[in-house]
C-alpha positions in Angstrom: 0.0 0.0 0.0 1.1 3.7 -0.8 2.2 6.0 1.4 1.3 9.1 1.4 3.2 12.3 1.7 3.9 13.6 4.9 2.8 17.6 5.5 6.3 18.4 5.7 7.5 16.9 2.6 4.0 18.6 0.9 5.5 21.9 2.0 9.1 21.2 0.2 7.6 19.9 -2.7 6.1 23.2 -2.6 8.6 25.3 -1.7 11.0 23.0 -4.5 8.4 23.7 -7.0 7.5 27.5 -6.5 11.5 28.3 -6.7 11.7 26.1 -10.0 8.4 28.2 -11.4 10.3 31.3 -10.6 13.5 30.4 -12.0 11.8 29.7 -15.2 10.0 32.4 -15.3 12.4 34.6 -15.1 14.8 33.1 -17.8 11.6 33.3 -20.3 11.5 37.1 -19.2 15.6 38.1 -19.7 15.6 36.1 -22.6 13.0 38.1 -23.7 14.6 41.1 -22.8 18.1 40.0 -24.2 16.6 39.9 -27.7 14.8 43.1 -27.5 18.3 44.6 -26.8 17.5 45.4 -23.1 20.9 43.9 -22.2 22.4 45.4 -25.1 24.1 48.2 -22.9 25.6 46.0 -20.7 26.9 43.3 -22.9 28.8 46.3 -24.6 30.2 46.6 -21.3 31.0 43.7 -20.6 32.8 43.5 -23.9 34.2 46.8 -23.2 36.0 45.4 -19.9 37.2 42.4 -21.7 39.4 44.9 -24.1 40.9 46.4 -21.4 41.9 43.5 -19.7 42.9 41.3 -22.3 46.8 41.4 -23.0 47.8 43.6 -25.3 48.8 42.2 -28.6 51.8 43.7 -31.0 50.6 44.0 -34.5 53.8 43.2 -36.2 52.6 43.1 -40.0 51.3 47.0 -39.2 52.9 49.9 -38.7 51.9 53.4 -38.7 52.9 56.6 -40.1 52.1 59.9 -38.8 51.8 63.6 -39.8 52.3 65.1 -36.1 52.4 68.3 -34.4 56.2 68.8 -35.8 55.2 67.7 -39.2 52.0 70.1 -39.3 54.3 73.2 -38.4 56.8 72.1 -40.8 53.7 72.5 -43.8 53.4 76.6 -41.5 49.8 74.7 -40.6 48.1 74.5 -43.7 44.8 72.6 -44.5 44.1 70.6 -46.7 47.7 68.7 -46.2 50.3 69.3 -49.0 49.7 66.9 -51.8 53.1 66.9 -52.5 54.1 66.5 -48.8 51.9 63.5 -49.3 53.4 62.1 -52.5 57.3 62.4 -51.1 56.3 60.3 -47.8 54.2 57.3 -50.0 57.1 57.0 -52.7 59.7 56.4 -49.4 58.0 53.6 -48.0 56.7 52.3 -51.4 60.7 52.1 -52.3 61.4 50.7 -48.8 59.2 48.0 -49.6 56.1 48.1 -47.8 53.1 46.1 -49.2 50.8 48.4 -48.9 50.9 52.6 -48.5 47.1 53.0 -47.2 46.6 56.8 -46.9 43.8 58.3 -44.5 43.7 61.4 -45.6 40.6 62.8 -47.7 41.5 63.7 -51.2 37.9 65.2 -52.3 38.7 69.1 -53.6 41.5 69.8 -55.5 44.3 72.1 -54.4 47.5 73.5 -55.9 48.1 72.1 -59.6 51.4 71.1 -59.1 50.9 69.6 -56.0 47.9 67.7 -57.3 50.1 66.7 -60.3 53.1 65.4 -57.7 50.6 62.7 -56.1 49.2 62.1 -59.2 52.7 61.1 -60.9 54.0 59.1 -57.9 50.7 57.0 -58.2 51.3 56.2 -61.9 55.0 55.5 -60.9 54.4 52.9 -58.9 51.6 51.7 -60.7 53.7 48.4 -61.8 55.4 48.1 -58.5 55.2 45.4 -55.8 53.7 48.0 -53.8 50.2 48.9 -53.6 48.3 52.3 -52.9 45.3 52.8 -51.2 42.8 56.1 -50.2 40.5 56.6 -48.1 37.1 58.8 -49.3 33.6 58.6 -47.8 30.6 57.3 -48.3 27.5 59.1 -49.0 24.0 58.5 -49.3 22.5 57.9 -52.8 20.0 60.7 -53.7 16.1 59.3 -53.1 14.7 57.1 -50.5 15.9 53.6 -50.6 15.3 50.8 -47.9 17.6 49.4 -47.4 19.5 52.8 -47.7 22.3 52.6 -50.4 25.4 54.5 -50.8 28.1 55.3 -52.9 31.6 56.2 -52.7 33.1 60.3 -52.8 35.2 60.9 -55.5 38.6 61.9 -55.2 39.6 64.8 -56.9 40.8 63.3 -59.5 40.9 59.3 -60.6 43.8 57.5 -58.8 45.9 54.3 -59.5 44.7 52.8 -56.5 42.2 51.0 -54.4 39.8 53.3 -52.5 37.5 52.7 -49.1 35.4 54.3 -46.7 36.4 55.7 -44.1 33.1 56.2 -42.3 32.7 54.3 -38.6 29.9 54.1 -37.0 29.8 55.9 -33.7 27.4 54.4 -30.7 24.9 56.3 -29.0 27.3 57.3 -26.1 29.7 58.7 -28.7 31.8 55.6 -28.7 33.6 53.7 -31.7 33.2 49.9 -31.0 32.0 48.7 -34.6 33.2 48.6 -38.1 31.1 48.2 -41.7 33.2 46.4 -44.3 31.3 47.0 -46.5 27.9 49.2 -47.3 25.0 48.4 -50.1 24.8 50.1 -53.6 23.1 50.1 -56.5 22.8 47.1 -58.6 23.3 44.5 -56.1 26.6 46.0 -55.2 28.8 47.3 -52.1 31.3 49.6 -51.7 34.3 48.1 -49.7 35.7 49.9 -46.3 39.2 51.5 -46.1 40.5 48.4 -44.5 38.6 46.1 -46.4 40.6 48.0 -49.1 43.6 47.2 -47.6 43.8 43.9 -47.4 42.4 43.8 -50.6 45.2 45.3 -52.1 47.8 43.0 -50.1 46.3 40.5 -51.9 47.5 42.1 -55.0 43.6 42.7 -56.1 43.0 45.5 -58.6 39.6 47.8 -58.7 37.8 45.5 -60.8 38.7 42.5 -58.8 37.4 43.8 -56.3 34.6 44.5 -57.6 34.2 40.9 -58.8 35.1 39.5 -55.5 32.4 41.7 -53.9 29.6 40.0 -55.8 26.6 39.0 -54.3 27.5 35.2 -53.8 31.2 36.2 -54.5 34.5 34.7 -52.4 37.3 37.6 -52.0 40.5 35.9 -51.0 42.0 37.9 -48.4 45.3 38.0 -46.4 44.8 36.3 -42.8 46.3 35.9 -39.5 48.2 32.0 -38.9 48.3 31.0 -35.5 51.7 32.7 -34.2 49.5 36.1 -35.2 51.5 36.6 -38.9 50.1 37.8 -41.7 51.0 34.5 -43.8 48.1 33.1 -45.8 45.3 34.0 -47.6 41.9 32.9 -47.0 38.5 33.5 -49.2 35.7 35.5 -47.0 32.3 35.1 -48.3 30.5 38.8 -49.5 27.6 37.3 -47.2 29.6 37.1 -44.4 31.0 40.6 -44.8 28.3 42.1 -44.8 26.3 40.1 -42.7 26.7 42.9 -39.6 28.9 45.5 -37.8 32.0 43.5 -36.7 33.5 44.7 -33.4 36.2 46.0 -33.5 38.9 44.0 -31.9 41.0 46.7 -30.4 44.7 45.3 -30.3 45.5 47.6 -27.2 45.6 51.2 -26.4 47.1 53.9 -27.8 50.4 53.1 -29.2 50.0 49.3 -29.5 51.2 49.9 -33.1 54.5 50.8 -34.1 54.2 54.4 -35.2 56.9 56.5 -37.1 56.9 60.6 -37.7 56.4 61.5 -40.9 58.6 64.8 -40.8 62.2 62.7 -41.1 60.8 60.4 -43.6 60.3 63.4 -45.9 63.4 65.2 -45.1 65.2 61.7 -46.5 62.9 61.7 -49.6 63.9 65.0 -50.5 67.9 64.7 -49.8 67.5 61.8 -51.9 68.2 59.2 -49.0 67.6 55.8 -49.9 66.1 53.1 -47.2 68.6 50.2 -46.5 67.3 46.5 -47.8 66.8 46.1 -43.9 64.2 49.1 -43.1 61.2 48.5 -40.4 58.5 49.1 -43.7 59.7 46.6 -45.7 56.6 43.7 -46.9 54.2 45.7 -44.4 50.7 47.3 -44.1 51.6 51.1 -43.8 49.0 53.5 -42.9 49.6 56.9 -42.9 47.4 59.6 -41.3 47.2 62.7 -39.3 47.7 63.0 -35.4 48.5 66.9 -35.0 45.9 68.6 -32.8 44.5 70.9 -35.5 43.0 67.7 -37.3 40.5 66.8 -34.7 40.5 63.4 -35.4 41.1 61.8 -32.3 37.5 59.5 -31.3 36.6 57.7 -27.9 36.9 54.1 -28.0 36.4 51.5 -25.6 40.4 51.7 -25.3 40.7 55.3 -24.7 40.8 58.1 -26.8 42.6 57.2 -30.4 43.9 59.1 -33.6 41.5 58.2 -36.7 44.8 56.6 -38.4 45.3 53.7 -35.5 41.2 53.1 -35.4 41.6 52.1 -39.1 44.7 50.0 -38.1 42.7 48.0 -35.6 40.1 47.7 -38.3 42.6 45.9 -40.2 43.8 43.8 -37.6 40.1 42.5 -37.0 39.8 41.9 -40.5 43.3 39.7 -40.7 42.2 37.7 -37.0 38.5 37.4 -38.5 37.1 37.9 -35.0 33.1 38.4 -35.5 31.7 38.5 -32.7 28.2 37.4 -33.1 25.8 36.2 -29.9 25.3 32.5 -29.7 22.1 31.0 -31.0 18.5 31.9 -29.4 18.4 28.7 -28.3 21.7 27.7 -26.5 21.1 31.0 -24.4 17.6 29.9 -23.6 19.1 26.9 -22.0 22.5 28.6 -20.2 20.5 30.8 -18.8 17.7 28.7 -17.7 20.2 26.4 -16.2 21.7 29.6 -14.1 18.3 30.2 -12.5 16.9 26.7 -12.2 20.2 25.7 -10.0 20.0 29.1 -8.0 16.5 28.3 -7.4 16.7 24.9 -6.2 20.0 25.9 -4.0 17.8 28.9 -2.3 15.6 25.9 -1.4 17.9 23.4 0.2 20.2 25.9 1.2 21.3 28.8 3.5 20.3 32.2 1.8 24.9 32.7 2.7 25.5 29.8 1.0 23.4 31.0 -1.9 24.9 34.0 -2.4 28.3 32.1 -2.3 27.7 29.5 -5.0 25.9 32.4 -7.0 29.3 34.5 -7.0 30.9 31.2 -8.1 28.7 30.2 -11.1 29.1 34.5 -11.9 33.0 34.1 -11.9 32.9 30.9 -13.9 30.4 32.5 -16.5 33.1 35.4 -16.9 36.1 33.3 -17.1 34.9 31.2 -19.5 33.3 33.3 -21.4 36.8 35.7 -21.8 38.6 32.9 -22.2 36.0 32.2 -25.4 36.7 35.9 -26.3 40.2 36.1 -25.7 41.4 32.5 -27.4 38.9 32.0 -30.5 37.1 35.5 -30.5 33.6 34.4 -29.8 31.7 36.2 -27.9 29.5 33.7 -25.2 26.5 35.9 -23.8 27.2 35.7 -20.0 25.2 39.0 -19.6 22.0 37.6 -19.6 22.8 34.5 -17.0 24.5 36.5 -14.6 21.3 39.0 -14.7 19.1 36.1 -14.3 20.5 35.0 -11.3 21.1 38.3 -9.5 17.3 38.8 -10.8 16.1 35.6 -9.0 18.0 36.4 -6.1 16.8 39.7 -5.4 12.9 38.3 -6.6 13.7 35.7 -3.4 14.9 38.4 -1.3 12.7 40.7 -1.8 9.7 37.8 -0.7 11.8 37.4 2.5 11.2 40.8 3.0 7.9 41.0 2.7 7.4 38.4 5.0 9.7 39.9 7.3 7.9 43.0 7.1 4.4 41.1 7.5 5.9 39.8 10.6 7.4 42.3 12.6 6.4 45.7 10.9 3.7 46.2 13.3 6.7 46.2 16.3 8.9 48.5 14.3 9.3 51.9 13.1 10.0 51.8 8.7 13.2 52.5 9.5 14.3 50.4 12.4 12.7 47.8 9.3 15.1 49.0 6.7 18.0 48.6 9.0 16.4 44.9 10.3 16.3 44.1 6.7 19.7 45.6 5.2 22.3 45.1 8.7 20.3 42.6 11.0 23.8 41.6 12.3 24.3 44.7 13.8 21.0 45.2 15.3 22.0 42.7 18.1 23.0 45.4 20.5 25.9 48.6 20.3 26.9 51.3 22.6 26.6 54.3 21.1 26.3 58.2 21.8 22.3 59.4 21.0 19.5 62.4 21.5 17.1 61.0 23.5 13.6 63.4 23.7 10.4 62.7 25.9 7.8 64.8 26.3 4.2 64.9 28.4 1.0 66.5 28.3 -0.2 68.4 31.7 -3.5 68.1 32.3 -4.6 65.1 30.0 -6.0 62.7 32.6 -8.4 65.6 33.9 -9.7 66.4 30.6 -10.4 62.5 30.1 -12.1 62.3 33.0 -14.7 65.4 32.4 -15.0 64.8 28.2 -16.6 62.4 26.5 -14.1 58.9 25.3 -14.7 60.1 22.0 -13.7 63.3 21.6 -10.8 61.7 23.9 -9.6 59.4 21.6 -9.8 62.4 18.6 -7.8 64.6 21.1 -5.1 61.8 21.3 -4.6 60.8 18.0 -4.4 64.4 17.0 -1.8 64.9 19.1 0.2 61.7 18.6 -0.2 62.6 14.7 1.7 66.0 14.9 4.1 65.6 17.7 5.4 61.8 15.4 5.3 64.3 12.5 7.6 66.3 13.7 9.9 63.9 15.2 10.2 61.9 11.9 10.6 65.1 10.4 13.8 65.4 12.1 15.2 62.1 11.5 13.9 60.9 14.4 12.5 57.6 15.7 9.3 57.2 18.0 10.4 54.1 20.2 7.3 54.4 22.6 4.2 56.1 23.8 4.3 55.7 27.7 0.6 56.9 28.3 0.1 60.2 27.2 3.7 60.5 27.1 6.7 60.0 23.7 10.3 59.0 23.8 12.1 59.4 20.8 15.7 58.7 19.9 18.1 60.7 17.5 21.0 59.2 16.4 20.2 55.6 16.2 19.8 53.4 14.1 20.8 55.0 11.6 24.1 57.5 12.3 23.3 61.2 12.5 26.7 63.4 13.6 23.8 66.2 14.1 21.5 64.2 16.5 21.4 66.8 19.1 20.5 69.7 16.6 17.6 67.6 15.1 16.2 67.1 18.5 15.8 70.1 19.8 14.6 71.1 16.6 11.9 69.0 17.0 11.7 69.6 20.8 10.7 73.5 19.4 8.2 72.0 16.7 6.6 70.1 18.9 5.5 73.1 21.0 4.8 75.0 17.9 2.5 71.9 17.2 0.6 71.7 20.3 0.0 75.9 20.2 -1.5 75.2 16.8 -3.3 72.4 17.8 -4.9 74.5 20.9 -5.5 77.3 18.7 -8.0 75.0 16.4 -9.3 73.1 19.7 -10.4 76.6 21.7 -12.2 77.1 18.4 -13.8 73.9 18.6 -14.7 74.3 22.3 -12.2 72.1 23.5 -9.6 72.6 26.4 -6.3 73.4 25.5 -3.2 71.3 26.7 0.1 72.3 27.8 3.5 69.8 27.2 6.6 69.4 28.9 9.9 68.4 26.8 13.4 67.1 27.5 16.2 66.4 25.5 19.1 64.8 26.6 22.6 63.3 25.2 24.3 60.5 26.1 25.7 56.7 25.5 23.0 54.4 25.1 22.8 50.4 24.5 21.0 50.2 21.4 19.5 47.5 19.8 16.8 45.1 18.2 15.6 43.2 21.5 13.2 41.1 23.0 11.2 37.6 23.0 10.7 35.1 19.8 7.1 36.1 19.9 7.7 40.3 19.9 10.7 42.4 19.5 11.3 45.7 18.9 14.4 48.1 18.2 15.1 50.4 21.6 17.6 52.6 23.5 18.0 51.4 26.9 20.5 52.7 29.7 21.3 55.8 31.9 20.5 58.3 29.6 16.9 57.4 28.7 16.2 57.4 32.4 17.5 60.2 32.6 15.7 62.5 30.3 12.9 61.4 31.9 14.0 62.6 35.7 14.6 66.2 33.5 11.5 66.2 32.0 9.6 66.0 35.2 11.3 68.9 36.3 9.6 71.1 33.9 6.7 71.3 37.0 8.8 72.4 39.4 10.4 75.0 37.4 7.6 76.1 35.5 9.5 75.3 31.7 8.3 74.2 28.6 11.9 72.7 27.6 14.7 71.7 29.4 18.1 70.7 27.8 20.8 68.7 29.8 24.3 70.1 29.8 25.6 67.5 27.2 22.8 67.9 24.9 23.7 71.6 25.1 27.3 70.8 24.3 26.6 69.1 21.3 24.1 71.7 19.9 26.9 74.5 20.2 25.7 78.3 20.2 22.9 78.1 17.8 20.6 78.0 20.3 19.4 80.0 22.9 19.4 78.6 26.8 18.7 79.7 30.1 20.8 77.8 32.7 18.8 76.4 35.4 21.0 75.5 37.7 22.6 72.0 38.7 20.1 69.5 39.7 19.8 66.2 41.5 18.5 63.6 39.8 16.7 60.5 41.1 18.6 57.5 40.4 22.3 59.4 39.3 25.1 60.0 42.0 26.2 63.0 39.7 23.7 66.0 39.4 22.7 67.5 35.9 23.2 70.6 34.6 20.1 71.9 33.0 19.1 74.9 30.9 15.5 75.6 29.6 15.5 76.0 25.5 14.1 79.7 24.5 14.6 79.2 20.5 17.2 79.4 17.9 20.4 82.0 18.2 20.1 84.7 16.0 23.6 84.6 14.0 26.1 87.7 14.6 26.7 89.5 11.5 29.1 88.3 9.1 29.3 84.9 11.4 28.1 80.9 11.1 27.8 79.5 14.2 28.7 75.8 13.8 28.1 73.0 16.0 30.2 71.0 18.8 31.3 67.8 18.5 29.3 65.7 20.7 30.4 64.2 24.0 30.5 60.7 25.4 
């Protein structure tokens, strides 16, 4: 015969099964929110973060070339560039032997005829050389509307022998570069290659119209790639699909100066003495780009790397090109089940195990989901959504918590002011008990019990919660906490739980809004044909035990020592001296000079072996001209 389920077991079937309906639940929902792009911000990050940690990796098949500060007072600071400036540096490093000249500098208008003819003849000079040229252009919008948008390439300003790209990068909405294009629609079922795209192209040894032909829509373009030591030493076919199938991002190599970079102001100077390169010469079977880094050009853009010159952004564009590092997110499905793994194991450990414990695993499956997911990035280039799984879990873990709160709250609000529950909630730890220096207030009406006796109970019980309203008004307005109501009377404490340097200030700031309470309360009970009542209030400072105390079944959050019985001995003193407000010397200490007292002498006090100094509070100081008085430090 069956047995059936004990109540217990019921409960943590239950308890298994409501954790295991939240855990899925909330996988469906950041799945969701992952392919909307909700994440999107964060696993740009995340990515972000994995460029600046990764090591930084030498380039050695790129170098750079650039027209500096020196080199842009050496042309008296003219713009455009001088062609012929530009001509003398390319035919150097074309007869040192680089590979490829790449320059990124726009050639649109035409300037000086003779210096337009100098770049023009050292193009057709090395138009049969093992070197290859390249310029950079942009790329422009065709006239009408077209979905997808087309575009075309700018012409230069006059037809090179050379491959040209764009130079256009798309910027992200915080004004960072983190993408590339290789390559853009146009008309006819064509695209327009990138400046880097260009590149490589011409490394190859492709001419215009092989390009072209490579770029077809089903077309393969061999291209130059990276080997596994990270050389430049074979070529590989990229699909056209595959180029354009979306932004790559951009695999940053490093910061600025990961690439070797030369000035271009010496390399001229050698051109024009007629200096020839040794056979041994850093350019020699490299990618050479050459481009402006002089102030005036303003082509310095925030990457996720730091800020970088224009020139060494297109040289990281080549790099990603050569490694072929894509970094597309995994299938829909795959980080459907990651993630619903993540949640479905935090959820069942929340249920067998200590919420600690929880939290520890948790930060253990996080650091795993990292590290194997740089380790994806950094080795192979693939980028392994860990975004999502991480968010899930912190997502069911502060779901579960924030349950446990409510509970918490359904349990002991009722005991506890909102605040002492924040601090049960957030630091329960240290809610077991603490010495520390508060403002203790209490205050009393005169003449309550006399009026309850002669009025009706309930224009009593109006009276009294009238009362109670304004005077917890304006302790709470003063950061304040009500920790009881001892018959008609209030004791409140500043300075705990929460710290407050200015505890003594804020209670006899309410101390003096209290009575400006009660006289506004009168005022609209005289009206009414009620009695007025008068108050007495003392505030005192001291060391207190504070903490969350008492039984299983009831506990609250209270100040207990000397100085709460204390402040009580000084408010009762108010009858005998006829005072609204007295103020202990140590409270009066701590508030400084901004308020105005009238000592009352030293008085015994019930219960204390030393007597206390007391002083009745007449209002705020008025400030002496052209002074701030500031407060004391507090005492004890």
């Amino acid at each position: 015969m069956a047995r059936l389920p004990t109540l217990p077991r019921l409960r943590r079937r239950g308890r298994v099964v409501r954790a295991l309906l939240l855990g899925l639940a909330t996988s469906l929902v950041m799945t969701a929110l992952s392919q909307v792009g909700f994440l999107a911000g964060w696993e740009t990050r995340a990515l972000d973060a994995f460029l600046f940690l990764r090591d930084r990796q030498s380039s050695p098949d790129i170098a750079l070339v650039v027209i500096d500060d020196d080199a842009f007072r050496e042309l008296e600071e003219r713009q455009p560039l001088s062609r012929r400036y530009l001509a003398d540096l390319a035919d150097l490093l074309l007869a040192s032997g680089a590979r490829v000249v790449a320059l990124d500098v726009q050639l649109r208008t035409p300037t000086a005829r003779d210096e337009d003819d100098a770049l023009v003849a050292m193009a057709e000079r090395w138009r049969a050389g093992p070197g290859r040229l390249v310029f950079a252009t942009e790329a422009v919008p065709e006239d009408g509307p077209t979905l997808p948008p087309r575009y075309a390439l700018a012409p230069l300003f006059t037809p090179l022998d050379g491959l040209v790209g764009f130079a256009n990068a798309p910027v992200g909405d915080d004004g960072v570069i983190r993408r590339m294009t290789a390559v853009l629609p146009a008309g006819g079922n064509r695209v327009v290659p990138a400046f880097a795209l260009a590149v490589l192209a011409a490394h190859a040894g492709h001419t215009p119209a092989a390009l072209a032909a490579g770029l077809a829509p089903d077309g393969r373009l061999p291209l130059p790639a990276l080997d596994a030591r990270g050389r430049l030493s074979r070529v590989a076919p990229i699909e056209t699909a595959a180029l354009a199938r979306a932004q790559w991002r951009i695999d940053f190599v490093g910061g600025a100066g990961s690439f070797t970079a030369f000035p271009a102001g010496p390399l001229v100077r050698m051109q024009r003495h007629g200096v020839r390169p040794d056979a041994d010469n850093p350019f020699r079977g490299r990618v050479v780009l050459v481009g402006a880094t002089f102030r005036e050009s303003r082509d310095r853009h925030p990457t996720p790397v730091g800020l970088l010159p224009g020139v060494e952004i297109h040289a990281n564009m080549v790099h990603t090109l050569l490694a072929r590092r894509i970094l597309l997110p995994p299938p829909l499905a795959l980080n459907f089940v990651v993630l619903a793994a993540a949640c479905l194991t935090v959820s069942l450990l929340s249920v067998w195990l200590r919420p600690v414990w929880v939290g520890v695993i948790t930060a253990g499956l996080i650091a795993a989901f990292v590290a194997v997911s740089y380790e994806a990035y950094a080795s192979g280039g693939y980028w392994l959504d860990f975004v999502a799984p991480v968010v899930g879990m912190l997502a069911y873990l502060e779901g579960s918590r924030w349950l446990s709160r409510r509970r918490l709250r359904q349990a002991f609000g009722e005991f506890v002011s909102p605040e002492v529950m924040s601090r049960v909630v957030a630091e329960g730890a240290r809610l077991g008990g603490e010495v520390r220096t508060v403002s203790v207030l209490m205050s009393d009406l005169r003449g309550f019990t006399t009026m309850a006796e002669r009025r009706p109970p309930a224009e009593v019980s109006e009276t009294m919660n009238e009362y109670l309203t304004a005077m917890v008004d304006a302790i709470l307005a003063h950061r304040g906490m009500v920790q009881d109501f001892v018959g008609d009377g209030i004791l409140a404490v500043f300075g705990a739980p929460a710290d407050d340097p200015e505890h003594a200030w804020q209670a006899v700031q309410t101390a003096l809004a209290m009575q400006v309470a009660l006289a506004g309360l009168n005022g609209r009970w005289q009206a009414a044909g009620r009695a007025p009542l008068s108050m007495g209030v003392a505030v005192h400072t001291g060391p207190v035990f504070a903490g969350y105390v008492g039984s299983p079944r009831k506990k609250k959050y209270a100040a207990l020592g000397d100085t709460v019985n204390t402040v009580a001995r000084i408010e009762g003193l108010n009858r005998e001296l006829g005072t609204a407000i007295l103020v202990s010397g140590q409270a009066r200490d701590a508030v400084g000079d901004r308020m105005r007292m009238s000592a009352r002498g030293t008085v015994a006090v019930k219960g204390r072996t030393e007597p206390v100094e007391v002083l009745e509070l007449l209002g705020p100081a008025e400030p002496a001209a052209g002074s701030r008085p500031g407060p004391k430090e507090a005492g004890g």
